[in-house]
C-alpha positions in Angstrom: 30.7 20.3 141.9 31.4 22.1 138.4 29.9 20.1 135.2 32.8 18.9 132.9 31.2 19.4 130.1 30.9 23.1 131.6 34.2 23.0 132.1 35.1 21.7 128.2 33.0 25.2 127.1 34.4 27.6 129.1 37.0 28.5 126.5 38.2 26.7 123.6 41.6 26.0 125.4 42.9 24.3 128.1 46.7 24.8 128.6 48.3 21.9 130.1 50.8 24.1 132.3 54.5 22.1 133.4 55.3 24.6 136.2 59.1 25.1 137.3 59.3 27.7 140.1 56.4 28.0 142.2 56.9 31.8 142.6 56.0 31.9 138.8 52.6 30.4 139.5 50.6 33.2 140.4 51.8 35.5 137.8 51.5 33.2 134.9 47.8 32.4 135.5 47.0 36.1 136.0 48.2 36.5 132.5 46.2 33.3 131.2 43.1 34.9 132.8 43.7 38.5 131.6 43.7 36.6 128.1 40.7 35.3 128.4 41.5 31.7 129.5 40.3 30.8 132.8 40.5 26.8 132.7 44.1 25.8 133.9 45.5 22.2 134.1 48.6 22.2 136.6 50.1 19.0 135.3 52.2 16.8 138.6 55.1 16.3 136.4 57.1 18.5 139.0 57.8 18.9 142.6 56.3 22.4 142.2 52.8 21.7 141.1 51.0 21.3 144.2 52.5 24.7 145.3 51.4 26.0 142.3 47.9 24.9 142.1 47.7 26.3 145.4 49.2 29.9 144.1 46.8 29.4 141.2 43.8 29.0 143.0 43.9 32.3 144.4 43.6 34.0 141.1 40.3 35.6 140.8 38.5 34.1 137.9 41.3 31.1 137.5 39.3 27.8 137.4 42.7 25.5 138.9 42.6 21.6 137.9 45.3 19.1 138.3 46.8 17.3 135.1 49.0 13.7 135.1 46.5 12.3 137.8 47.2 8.5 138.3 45.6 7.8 141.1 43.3 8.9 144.2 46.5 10.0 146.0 47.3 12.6 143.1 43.1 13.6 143.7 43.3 14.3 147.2 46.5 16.6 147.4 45.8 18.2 144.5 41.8 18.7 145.9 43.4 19.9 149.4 45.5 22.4 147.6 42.2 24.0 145.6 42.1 21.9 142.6 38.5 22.2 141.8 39.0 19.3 138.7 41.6 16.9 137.7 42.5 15.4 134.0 44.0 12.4 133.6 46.1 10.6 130.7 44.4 7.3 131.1 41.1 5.7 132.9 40.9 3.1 135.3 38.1 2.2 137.2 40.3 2.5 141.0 40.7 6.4 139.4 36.8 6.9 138.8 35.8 6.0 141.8 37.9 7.8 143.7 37.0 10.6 141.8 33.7 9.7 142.6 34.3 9.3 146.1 35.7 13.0 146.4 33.6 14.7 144.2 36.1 15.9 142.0 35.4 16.1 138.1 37.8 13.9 136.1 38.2 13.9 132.7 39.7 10.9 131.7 42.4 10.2 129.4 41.8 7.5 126.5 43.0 6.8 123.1 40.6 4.1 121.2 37.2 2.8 121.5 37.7 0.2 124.3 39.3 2.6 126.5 36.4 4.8 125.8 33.9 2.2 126.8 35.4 1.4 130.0 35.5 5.2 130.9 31.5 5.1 129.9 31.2 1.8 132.6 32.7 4.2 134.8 30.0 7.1 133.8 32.2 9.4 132.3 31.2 10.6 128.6 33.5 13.1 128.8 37.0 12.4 127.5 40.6 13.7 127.1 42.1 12.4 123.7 45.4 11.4 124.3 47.9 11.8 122.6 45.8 13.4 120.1 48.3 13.1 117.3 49.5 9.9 117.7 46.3 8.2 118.6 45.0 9.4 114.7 44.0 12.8 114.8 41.3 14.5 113.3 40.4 10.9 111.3 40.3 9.2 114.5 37.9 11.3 116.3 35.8 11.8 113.1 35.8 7.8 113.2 34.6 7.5 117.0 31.9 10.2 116.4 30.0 7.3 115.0 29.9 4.3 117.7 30.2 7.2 120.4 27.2 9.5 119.5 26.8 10.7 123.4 31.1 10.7 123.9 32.7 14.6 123.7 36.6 15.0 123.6 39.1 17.4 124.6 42.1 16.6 122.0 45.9 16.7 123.8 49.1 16.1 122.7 50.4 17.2 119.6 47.8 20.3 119.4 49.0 23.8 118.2 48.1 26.7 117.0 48.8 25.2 113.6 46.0 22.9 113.9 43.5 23.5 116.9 41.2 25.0 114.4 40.7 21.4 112.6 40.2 20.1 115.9 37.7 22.7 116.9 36.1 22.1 114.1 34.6 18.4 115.4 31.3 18.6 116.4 32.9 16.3 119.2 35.2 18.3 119.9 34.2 20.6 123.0 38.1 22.2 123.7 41.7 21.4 122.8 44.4 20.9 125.0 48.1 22.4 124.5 51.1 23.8 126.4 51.7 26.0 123.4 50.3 29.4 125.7 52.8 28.4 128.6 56.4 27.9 126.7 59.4 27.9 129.4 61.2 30.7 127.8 58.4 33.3 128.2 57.8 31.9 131.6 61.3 32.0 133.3 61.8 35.4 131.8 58.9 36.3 133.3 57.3 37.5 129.9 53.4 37.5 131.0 52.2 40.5 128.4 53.5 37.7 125.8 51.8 34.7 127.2 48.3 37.3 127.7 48.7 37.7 123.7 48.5 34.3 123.6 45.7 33.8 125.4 44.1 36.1 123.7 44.7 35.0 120.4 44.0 31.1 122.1 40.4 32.8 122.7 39.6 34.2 119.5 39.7 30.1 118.4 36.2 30.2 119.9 34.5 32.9 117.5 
């Protein structure tokens, strides 16, 4: 089972991908990967995202999650298509033990300290801050960098390339989330050179 915290370090960039056409799947993450970005989150906010995970998956090098998990349904078709993690916007404790129960890495969605303490009941110390922006920001995870000394974060929502570098910056901070590589105009024209430039310049964040 891969290490989330392995995960949160393989580049400083997850893109949280909202895919349309299923036949755009496979092309779109061979440009993310030819950029230097491996880690993809396939968020289940369409019908096509289990079709595209599974397109995904055969990428060489692609590392294929699932985003917008809500429950141990979502974890299992998303696991059976080759999702090798999930993400989710929120934490309960039905959600981490299924995760458990499947052996899928989860990083959990939270936005303030008590979420965060009932994701650490559940053993995860590995978080998704959601949504970043609203939830406070850089102040806000500066703040919970005190009580939660052992807690890492992957900011989403609200992330760009306008402020990722702030982010970055944390020493919480292990990755940023943002669907700034994938916009819908590049993808339906089919513009994967473009989104590569992006992931490119996503991947210089790191250095």
């Amino acid at each position: 089972m891969i290490d989330v915290r392995e995960l949160m370090t393989t580049g400083p960039v997850i893109p949280v991908i909202v895919v349309d056409d299923p036949s755009s799947a496979k092309p779109l993450a061979e440009a993310l990967v030819a950029g230097g970005i491996r880690v993809l989150e396939v968020t289940l906010r369409t019908p096509a995202a289990i079709d595209a995970i599974r397109a995904m998956s055969d990428v060489e090098g692609a590392i294929v999650g699932v985003g917008t998990a809500l429950d141990g349904d979502d974890l299992a078709r998303a696991q059976d298509a080759g999702a090798t993690f999930a993400v989710s916007p929120g934490y309960t404790e039905a959600l981490g033990k299924s995760a458990q129960k499947l052996s899928m890495p989860l990083l959990p969605g939270i936005a303030n300290s008590a979420d965060i303490m009932r994701a650490r009941d559940g053993g995860f110390t590995a978080v998704k801050f959601f949504p970043a922006m609203q939830a406070g920001g850089v102040p806000m995870l500066k703040a919970l960098g005190g009580p939660f000394v052992d807690t890492v974060f992957c900011p989403t929502g609200g992330i760009s390339t306008s402020n990722a570098a702030e982010f970055l910056a944390l020493p919480n901070v292990l990755c940023v989330g943002g669907s700034w590589l994938c916009p819908k105009d590049l993808v339906s024209k089919g513009a994967w050179s473009d989104i590569t430039a992006l992931a490119k310049d996503a991947s210089a964040l790191a250095t």
